[in-house]
C-alpha positions as CSV (number, residue, x, y, z in Angstrom):
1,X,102.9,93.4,86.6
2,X,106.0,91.6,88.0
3,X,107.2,90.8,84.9
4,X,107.2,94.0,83.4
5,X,109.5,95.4,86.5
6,X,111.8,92.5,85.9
7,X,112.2,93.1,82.4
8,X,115.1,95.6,82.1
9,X,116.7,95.5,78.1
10,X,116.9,93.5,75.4
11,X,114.3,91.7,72.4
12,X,113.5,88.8,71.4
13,X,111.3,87.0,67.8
14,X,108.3,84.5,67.9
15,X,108.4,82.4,64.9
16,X,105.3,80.5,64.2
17,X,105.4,77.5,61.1
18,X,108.8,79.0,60.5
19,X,107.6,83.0,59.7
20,X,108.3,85.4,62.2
21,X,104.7,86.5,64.1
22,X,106.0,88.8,67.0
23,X,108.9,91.1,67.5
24,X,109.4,92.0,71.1
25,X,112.2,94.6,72.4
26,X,112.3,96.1,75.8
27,X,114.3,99.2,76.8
28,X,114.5,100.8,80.1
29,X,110.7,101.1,81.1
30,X,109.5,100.6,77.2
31,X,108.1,97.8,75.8
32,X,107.9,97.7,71.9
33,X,105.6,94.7,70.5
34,X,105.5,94.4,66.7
35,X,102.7,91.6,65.2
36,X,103.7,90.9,62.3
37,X,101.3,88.8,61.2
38,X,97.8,89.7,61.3
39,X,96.1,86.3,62.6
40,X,98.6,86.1,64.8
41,X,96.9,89.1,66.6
42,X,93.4,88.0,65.8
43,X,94.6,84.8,67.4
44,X,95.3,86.8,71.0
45,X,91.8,88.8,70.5
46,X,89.9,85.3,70.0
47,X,91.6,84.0,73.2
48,X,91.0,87.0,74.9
49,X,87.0,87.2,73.7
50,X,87.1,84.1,75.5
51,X,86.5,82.3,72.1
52,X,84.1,84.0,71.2
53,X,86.4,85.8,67.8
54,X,84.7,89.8,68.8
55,X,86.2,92.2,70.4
56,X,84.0,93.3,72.9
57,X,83.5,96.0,75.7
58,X,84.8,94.0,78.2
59,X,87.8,93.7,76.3
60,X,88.4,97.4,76.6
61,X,87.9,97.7,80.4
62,X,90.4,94.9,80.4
63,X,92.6,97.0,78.3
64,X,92.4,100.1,80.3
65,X,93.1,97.6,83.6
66,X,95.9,97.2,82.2
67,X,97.5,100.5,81.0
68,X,96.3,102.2,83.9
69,X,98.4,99.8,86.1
70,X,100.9,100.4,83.6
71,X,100.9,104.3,83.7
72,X,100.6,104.3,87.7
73,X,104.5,102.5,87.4
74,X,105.8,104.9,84.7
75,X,105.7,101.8,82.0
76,X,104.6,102.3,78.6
77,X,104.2,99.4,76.2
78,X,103.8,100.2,72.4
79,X,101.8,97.8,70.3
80,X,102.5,97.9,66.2
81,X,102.0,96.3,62.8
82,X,104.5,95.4,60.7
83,X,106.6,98.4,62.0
84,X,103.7,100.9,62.8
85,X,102.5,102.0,66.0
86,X,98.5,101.4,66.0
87,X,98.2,101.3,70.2
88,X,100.7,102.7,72.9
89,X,99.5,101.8,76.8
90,X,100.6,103.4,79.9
91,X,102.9,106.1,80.5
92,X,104.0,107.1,77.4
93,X,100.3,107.6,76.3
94,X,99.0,111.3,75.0
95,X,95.5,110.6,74.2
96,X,93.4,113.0,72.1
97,X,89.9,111.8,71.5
98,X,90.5,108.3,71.9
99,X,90.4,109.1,75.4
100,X,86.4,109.9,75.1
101,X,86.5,106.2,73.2
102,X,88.4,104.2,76.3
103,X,87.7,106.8,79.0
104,X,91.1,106.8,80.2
105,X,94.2,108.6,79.2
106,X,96.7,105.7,79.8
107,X,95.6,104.6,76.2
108,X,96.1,106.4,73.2
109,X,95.0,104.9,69.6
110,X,97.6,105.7,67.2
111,X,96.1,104.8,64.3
112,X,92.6,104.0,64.6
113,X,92.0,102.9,61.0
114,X,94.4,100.1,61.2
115,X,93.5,99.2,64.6
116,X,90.0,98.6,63.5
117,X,91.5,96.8,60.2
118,X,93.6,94.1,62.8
119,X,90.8,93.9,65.0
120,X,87.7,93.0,62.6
């Protein structure tokens, strides 16, 4: 969590074989994170899934780990597609019922149809 403190302002572009993949832009105690492409993100989850390519329970207790320790500091970290906010983590989060879904309410599922579209 270090490196979130640390981070104050500013962004910067992952290109991968010369297309952009990942937009990152930081703002006071806001993180914005933009996958633009699709595998790319599938690429993370596979890592993640320890290989395994499925998202998986464990994943989500991971996840929650995470925006909990995230909401306890007053950080909130947005995760998009192509420009559209399908996640937000942490402090910023106003769950409705995805809170019955991750059983926290640091997490709230902006879109859940394209969440389950980049995830699958």
């Amino acid at each position: 969590m270090w490196l979130v403190q640390a981070l104050k302002s500013g962004g910067v572009s992952l290109f991968t074989a010369g297309a952009k993949t990942l937009q990152l832009k930081v703002e006071k105690k806001r993180i914005d994170i933009d996958m633009l492409d699709k595998d790319f993100l599938k690429d993370i989850l596979r890592v993640g899934a320890e290989g395994k390519g499925q998202f998986t329970l464990g994943n989500i207790a991971k996840i929650r780990g995470i925006a909990e320790e995230l909401e306890k500091d007053g950080f909130t970290v947005t995760i998009s597609h192509k420009g559209s906010i399908v996640i937000t983590l942490g402090y910023g989060a106003m769950p409705t019922l995805s809170q019955v879904i991750t059983g926290t309410n640091a997490i709230e599922i902006n879109n859940l149809s394209q969440l389950i579209r980049l995830v699958a």
